[in-house]
C-alpha positions as CSV (number, residue, x, y, z in Angstrom):
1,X,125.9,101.6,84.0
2,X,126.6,100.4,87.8
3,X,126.7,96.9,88.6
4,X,125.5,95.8,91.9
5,X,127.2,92.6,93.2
6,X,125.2,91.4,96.7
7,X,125.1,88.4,98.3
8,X,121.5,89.2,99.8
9,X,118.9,91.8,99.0
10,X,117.6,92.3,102.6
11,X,118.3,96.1,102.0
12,X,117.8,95.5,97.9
13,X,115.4,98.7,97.4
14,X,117.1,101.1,100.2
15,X,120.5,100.7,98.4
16,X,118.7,101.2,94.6
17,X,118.0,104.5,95.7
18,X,120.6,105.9,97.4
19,X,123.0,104.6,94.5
20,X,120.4,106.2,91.8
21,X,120.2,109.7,94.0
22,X,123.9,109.6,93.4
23,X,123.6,109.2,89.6
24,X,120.5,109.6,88.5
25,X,120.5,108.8,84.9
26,X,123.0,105.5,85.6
27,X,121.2,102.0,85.3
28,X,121.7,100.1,87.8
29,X,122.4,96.0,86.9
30,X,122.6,93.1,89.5
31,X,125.6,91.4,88.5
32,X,127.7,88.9,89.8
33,X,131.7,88.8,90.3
34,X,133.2,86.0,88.6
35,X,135.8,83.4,91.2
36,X,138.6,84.5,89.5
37,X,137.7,88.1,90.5
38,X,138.8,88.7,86.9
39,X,135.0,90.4,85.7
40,X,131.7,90.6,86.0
41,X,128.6,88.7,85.1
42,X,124.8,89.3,84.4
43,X,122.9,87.0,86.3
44,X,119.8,87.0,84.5
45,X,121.9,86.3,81.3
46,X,123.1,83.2,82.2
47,X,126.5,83.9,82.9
48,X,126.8,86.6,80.0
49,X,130.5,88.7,80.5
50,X,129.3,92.4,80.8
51,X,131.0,95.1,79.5
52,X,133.2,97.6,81.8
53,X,130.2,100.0,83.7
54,X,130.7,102.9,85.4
55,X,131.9,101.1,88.5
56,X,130.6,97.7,90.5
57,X,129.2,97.9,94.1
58,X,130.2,95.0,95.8
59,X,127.8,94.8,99.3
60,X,128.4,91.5,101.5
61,X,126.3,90.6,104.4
62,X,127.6,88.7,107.3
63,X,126.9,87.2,110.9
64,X,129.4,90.7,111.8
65,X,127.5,93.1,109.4
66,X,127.7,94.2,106.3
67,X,131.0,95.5,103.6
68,X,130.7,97.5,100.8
69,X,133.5,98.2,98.5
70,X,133.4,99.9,95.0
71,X,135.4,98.3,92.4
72,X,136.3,100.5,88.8
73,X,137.3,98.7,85.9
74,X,141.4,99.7,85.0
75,X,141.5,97.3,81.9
76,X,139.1,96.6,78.5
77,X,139.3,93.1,77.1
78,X,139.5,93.1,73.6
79,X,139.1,89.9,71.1
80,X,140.3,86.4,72.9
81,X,141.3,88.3,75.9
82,X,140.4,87.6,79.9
83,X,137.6,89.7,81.3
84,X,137.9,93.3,82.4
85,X,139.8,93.6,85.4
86,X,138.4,96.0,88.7
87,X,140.7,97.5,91.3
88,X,139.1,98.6,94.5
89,X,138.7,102.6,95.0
90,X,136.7,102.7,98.2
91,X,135.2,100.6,101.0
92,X,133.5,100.6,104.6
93,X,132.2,98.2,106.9
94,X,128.8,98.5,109.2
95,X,129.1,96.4,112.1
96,X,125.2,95.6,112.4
97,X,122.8,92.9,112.9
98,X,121.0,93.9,109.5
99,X,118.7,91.6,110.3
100,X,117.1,93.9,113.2
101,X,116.2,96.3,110.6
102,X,114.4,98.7,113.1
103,X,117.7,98.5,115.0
104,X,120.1,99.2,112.8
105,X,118.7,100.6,109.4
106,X,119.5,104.2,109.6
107,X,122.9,103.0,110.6
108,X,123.3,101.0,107.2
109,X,121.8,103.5,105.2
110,X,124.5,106.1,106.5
111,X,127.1,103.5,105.3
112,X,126.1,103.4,102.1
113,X,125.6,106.8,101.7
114,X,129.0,107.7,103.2
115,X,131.3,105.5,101.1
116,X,129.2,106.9,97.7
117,X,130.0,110.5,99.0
118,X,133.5,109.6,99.4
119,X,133.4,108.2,96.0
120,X,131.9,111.2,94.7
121,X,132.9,114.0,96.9
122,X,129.4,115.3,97.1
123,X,126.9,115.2,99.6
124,X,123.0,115.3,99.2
125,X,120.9,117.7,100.9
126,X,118.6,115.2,102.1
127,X,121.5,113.2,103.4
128,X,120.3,109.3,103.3
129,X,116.6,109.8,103.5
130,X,115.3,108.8,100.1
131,X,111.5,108.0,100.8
132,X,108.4,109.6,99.5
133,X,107.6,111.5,102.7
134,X,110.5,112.5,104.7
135,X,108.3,114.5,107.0
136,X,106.9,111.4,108.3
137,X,110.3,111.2,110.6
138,X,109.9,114.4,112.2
139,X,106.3,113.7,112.4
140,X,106.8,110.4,114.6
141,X,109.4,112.5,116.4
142,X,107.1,115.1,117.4
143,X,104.2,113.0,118.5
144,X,106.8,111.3,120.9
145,X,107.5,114.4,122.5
146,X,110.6,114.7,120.6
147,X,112.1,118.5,121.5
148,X,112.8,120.8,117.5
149,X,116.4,120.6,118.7
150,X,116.4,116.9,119.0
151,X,114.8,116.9,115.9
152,X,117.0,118.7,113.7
153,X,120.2,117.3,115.8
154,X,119.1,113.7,114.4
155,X,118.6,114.4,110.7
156,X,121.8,116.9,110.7
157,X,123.6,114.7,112.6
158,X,122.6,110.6,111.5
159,X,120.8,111.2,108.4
160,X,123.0,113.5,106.8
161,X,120.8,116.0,106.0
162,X,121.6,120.0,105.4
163,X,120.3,122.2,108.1
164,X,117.8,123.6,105.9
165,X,115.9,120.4,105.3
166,X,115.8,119.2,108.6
167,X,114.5,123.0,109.2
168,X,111.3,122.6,106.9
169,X,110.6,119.4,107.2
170,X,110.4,119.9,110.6
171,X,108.3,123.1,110.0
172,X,106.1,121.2,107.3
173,X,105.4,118.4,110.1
174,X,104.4,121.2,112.5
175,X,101.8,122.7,109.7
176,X,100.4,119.3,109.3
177,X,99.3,118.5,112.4
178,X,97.8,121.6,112.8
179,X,96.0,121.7,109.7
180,X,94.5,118.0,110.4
181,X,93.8,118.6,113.8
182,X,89.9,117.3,114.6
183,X,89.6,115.6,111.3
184,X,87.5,112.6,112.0
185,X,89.6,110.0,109.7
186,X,87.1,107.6,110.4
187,X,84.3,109.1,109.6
188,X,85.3,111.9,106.8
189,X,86.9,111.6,103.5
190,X,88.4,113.1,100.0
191,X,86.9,113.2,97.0
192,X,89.5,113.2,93.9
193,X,87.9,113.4,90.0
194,X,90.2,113.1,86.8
195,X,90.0,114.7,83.5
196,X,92.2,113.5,81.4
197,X,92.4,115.7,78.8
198,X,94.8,118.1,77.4
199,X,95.9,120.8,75.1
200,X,98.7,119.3,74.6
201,X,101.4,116.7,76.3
202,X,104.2,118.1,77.7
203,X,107.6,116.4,77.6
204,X,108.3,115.5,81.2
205,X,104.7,114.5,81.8
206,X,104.0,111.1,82.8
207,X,100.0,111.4,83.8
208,X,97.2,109.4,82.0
209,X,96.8,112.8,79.5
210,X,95.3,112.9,76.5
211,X,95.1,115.7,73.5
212,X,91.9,117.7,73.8
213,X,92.0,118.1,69.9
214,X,92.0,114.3,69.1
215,X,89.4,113.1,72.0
216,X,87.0,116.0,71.8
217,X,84.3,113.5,70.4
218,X,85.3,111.2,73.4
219,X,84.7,113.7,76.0
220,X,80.8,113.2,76.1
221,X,81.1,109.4,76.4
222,X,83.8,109.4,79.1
223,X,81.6,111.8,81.1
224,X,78.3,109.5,80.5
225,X,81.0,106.4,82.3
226,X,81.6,108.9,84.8
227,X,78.6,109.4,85.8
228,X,77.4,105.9,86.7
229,X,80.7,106.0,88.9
230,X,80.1,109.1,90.7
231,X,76.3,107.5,91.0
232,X,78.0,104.5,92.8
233,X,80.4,106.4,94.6
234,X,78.0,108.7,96.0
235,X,76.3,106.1,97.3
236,X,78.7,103.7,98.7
237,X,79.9,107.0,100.8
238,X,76.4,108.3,101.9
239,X,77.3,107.5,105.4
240,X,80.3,109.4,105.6
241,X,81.3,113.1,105.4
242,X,83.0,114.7,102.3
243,X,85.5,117.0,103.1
244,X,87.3,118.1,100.0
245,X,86.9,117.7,96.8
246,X,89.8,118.3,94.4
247,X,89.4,117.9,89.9
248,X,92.6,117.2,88.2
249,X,93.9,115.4,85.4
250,X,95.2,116.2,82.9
251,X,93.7,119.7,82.4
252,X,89.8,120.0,83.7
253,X,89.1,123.1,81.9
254,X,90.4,121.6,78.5
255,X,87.3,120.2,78.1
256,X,84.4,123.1,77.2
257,X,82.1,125.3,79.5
258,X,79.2,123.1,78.8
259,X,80.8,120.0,79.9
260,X,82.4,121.4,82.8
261,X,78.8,122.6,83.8
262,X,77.5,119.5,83.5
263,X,80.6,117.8,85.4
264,X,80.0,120.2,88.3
265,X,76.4,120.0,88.2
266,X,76.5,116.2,88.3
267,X,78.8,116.0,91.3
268,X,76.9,118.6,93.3
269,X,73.5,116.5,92.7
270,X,75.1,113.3,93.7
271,X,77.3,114.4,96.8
272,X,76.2,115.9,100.0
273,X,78.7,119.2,99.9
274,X,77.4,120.7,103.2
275,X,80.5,119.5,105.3
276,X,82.9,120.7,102.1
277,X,85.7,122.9,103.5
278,X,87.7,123.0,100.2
279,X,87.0,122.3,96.2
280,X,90.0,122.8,94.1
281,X,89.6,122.5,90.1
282,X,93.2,122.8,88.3
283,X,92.3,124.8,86.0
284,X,96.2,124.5,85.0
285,X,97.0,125.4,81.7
286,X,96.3,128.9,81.2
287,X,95.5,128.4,77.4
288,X,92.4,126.0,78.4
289,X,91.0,128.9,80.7
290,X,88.6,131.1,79.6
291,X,85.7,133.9,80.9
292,X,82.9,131.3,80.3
293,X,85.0,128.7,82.0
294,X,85.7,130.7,85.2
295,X,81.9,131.7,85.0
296,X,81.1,127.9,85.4
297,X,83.5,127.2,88.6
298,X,82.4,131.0,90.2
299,X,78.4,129.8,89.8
300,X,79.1,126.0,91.4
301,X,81.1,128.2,94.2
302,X,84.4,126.7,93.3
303,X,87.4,128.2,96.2
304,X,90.1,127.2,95.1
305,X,91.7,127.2,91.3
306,X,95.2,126.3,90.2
307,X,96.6,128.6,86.9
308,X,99.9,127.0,86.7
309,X,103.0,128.9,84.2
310,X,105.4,126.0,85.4
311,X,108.2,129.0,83.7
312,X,107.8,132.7,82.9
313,X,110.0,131.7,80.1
314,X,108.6,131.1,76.0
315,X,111.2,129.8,75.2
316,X,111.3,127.4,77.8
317,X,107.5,126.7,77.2
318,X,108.3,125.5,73.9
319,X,110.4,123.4,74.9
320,X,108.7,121.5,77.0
321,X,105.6,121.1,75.2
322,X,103.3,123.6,77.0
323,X,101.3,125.6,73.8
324,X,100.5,129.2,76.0
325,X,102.5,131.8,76.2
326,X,104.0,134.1,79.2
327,X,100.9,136.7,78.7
328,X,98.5,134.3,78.3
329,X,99.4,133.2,82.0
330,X,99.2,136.6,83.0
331,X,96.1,137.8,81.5
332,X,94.5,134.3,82.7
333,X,95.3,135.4,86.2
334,X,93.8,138.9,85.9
335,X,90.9,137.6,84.4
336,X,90.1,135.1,87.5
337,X,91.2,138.0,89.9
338,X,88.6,140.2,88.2
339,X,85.8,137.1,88.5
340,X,86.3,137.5,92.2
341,X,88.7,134.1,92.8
342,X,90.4,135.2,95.6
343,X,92.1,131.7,96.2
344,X,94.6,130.9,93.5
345,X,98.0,128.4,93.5
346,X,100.3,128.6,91.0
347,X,102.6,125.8,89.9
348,X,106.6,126.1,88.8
349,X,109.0,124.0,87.9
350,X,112.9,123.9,88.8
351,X,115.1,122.0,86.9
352,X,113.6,122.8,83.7
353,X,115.8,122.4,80.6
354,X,118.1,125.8,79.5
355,X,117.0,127.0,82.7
356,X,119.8,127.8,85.2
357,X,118.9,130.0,88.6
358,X,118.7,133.4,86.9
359,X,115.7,132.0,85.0
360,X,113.9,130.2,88.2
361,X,114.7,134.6,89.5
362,X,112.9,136.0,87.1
363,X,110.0,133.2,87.4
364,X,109.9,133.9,90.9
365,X,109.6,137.8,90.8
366,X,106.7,137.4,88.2
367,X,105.0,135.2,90.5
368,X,105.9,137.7,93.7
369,X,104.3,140.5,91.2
370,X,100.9,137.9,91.0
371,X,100.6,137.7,94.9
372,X,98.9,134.1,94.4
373,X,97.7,132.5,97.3
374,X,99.8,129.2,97.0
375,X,103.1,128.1,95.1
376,X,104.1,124.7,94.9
377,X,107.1,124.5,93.5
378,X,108.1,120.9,91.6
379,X,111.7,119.4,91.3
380,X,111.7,118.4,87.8
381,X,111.1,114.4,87.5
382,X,112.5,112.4,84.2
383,X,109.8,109.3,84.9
384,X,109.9,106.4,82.4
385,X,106.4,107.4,80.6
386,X,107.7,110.9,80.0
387,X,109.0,111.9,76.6
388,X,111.5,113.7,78.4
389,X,112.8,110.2,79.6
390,X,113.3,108.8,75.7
391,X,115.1,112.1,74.8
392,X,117.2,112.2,78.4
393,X,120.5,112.4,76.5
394,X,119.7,114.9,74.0
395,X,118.1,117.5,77.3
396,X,121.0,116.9,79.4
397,X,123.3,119.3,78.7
398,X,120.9,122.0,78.7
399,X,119.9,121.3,82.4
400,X,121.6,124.2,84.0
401,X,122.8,125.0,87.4
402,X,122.1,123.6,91.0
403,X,118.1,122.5,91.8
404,X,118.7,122.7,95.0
405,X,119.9,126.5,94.9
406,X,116.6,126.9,92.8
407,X,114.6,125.6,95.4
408,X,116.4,127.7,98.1
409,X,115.6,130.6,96.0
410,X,111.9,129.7,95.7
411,X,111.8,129.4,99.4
412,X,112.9,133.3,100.0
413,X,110.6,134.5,98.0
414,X,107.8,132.4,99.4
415,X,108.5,133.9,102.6
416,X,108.4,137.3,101.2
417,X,105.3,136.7,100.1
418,X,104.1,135.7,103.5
419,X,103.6,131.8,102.4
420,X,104.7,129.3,104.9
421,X,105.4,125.5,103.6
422,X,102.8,123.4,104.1
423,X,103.6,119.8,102.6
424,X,106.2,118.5,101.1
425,X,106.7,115.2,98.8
426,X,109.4,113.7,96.7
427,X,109.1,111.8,93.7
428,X,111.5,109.1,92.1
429,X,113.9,110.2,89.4
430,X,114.1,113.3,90.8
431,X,117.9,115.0,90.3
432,X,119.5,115.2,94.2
433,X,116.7,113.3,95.5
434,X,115.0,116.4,96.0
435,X,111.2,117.3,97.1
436,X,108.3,118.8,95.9
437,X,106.6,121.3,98.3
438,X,103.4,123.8,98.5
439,X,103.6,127.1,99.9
440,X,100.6,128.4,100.6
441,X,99.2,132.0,102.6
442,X,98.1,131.2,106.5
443,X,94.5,129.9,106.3
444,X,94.9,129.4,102.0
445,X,96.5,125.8,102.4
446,X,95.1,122.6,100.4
447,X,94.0,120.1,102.9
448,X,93.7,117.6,99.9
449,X,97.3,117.9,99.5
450,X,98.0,117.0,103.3
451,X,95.5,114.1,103.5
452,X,96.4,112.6,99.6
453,X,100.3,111.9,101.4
454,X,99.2,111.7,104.8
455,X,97.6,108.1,104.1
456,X,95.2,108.6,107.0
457,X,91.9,109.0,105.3
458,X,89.9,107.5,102.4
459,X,90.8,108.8,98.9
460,X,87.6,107.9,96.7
461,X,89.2,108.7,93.6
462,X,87.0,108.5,89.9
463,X,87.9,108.7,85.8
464,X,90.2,107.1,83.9
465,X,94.0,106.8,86.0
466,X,92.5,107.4,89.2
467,X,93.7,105.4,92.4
468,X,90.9,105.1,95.3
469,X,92.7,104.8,98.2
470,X,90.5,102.8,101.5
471,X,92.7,102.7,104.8
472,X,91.6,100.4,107.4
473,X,92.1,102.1,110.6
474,X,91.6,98.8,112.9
475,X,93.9,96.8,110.8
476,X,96.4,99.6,110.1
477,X,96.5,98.9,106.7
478,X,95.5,100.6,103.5
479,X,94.0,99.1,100.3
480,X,94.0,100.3,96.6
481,X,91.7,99.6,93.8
482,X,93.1,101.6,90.3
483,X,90.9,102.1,87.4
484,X,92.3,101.8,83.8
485,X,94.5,104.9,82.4
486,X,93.3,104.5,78.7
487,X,90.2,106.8,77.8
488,X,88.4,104.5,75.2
489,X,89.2,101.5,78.2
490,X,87.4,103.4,81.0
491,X,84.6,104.0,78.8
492,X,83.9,100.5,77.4
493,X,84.8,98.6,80.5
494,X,83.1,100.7,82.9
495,X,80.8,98.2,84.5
496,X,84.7,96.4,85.3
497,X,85.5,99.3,87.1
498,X,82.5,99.8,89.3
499,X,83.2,95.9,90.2
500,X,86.5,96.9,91.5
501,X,85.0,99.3,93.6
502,X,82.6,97.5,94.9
503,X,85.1,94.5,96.0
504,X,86.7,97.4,98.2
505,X,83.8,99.3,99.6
């Protein structure tokens, strides 16, 4: 456990995460130190004496800036005894007006994140950046004009930052605002559809999935509720230009031939697909793919398909929860080859765990042997709703080796495969406060996965778990409208969710 002792929260959230991309698997507690100086207390447990954490931040704001000193405990109490006592191992001041946060915020974040790599003696890659999307920087950067060397020189140099992040996230804003170049925001927009159904759950999962084998009955009824949503949909949008279209989940193709026919078939009657530049189905889990399956996508003139191994490991596989095998991947991917897809991502995973670098190797050279057209390559996330999560202690000391070495790795042999990253993403809970990113062959990238982060353009978004995303260009602001994550919920409250909608559009 850390304690966090502050006077304000003005900078609450921004300190949270750099304290938690430090220690990752450490709850974090507001606490409170006691006038005597002698302990600590809980301050939603009315006063409650804690026991000794890992260490207490201390952060004080005042009229001169704000002081942050870490205290570790150097004495237990035991029966009829004071509190613990704390001695002070670090602290630093920021001189700042931390009220001007537009002034001075990347200044307090680099005090907080210098004191913690004191404390620790590490340093993150990505420095103090901690948000979903650090390309967004280097984006504003270059739209001001802002030379590549000035670029890099500010996120080496103030954010922290190795060279080889502020390298491709500068490349990755580049790519961007090619690939978006004479999009109409206004006037275009995304279509996203979930499925979510799967063989099986895997154990760091955290999506609205469900197992194919219990809700097979189910699949018939959630596709008659999806229909009367795409029927809405379709019409709310008739007056606007559909883009790209992109099915996930889940796993789409867990579901059989004949339903995905009839999924296809009832999104091409009720969209207009002439202005469609892209349509991605994740196909996924190469144990839900089959020749009649593939026929399906090939005859509604699917381009792009996702057969994701995450690892080229069984063992590994097993582990996690995924129920195909190393050659099923492999003979999935010949099979679409030989069907004529000739635009195919795959999906890996670093940080998996028992899997140290020479693993995330020998991945990568069975991918390089693939030629796919697209990698994205994941930093493995422990999120709350994962099973992974529950059993975190138990996986821990099988997580091998360096993810940030991994993803190194992955980026060499991208390159030698000719890919060139294309977006890039982190999640929360991710070890090193690392990213996600996509790799993908010149003229092969997924505009979907630009304009889903991008926040630029309406996400209309249908099934069970999906978020439709409406941004107000005028107003620069963006509304959300969510429909349930349950299966049997989506179904029976359908008419609920086309209200929703309907309040938005």
């Amino acid at each position: 456990m850390i304690y966090i002792d502050q006077n304000r929260t003005d900078y609450n959230n921004d300190f949270r995460s750099m304290l938690q991309a430090f220690f990752i698997s450490e709850k974090l507690i507001a606490a409170q130190v006691l006038e005597d100086g002698l302990g600590l207390v809980d301050k939603k447990r009315d006063g409650e004496i804690l026991p000794p954490p890992r260490f207490a931040m201390i952060i004080r704001y005042s009229d001169e800036g704000i002081s942050f000193r870490i205290l570790e405990p150097v004495s237990a109490p035991s029966a009829g005894q004071a509190p613990v006592t704390y001695e002070e191992c670090e602290s630093s001041f920021v001189a700042c007006d931390y009220r001007d946060k537009q002034t001075w915020k990347h200044e307090i974040h680099s005090g907080i994140y210098e004191i913690l790599s004191v404390y620790t003696g590490r340093t993150l890659p990505w420095g103090f950046l901690t948000g979903v999307r650090p390309t967004k920087l280097a984006t504003e950067f270059l739209e001001q004009g802002t030379t590549k060397e000035e670029i890099h020189s500010y996120f080496v140099d103030t954010c922290h930052t190795t060279c080889q992040k502020a390298d491709i996230c500068i490349e990755v804003a580049q790519e961007e605002q090619r690939l978006l170049d004479g999009i109409d925001f206004q006037k275009e927009y995304c279509l996203y559809v979930g499925i979510p159904f799967c063989p099986t759950r895997c154990l760091y999962c955290s999506f609205a999935s469900y197992p194919i084998a219990s809700y097979q009955s189910r699949v018939d009824a959630y596709l008659d509720a999806l229909e009367q949503e795409i029927t809405y949909a379709a019409g709310a949008y008739r007056d606007r230009r559909l883009i790209s279209v992109y099915i996930g989940g889940g796993t789409p193709t867990s579901i059989s031939a004949a339903q995905l026919n009839r999924l296809l078939d009832m999104l091409m009657s009720a969209f207009d697909m002439s202005h469609v530049r892209e349509f991605t189905v994740e196909a996924g889990r190469p144990d839900s793919i089959t020749a009649e399956k593939l026929q399906v996508l090939k005859r509604h003139g699917i381009s792009r398909i996702s057969i994701n191994p995450q690892t080229m490991h069984d063992e590994t596989l097993k582990l996690i929860g995924r129920a195909h095998t190393v050659q099923q991947t492999l003979d999935t991917f010949a099979l679409a080859r030989d069907m004529g897809f000739d635009n195919i991502n795959t999906d890996m995973i670093v940080g998996l765990p028992g899997e140290a670098l020479s693993h995330v190797e020998e991945t990568l050279a069975a991918l390089f042997r693939l030629q796919p057209e697209s990698l994205t390559v994941h930093s493995l996330a422990i999120k709350r709703a994962a099973n992974l999560n529950a059993q975190l202690e138990q996986y821990q000391h099988v997580i091998k080796g360096s993810t940030n070495e991994m993803l190194l790795s992955a980026d060499a042999c991208a390159r030698r495969m000719d890919m060139h990253p294309y977006y890039l993403y982190r999640q929360k809970n991710i070890p090193g406060n690392l990213e996600n990113i996509g790799y993908a062959l010149r003229g092969r990238e997924c505009l979907y996965n630009i304009l889903i982060m991008e926040e630029k353009m309406d996400i209309l978004a249908l099934g069970a778990g999906a978020s439709t995303k409406r941004v107000f260009h005028q107003e620069n602001r963006i509304e959300r409208v969510e429909n349930v994550k349950c299966v049997d919920d989506y179904i029976g409250r359908i008419d609920e969710m086309l209200e929703r909608k309907r309040a938005l559009l």
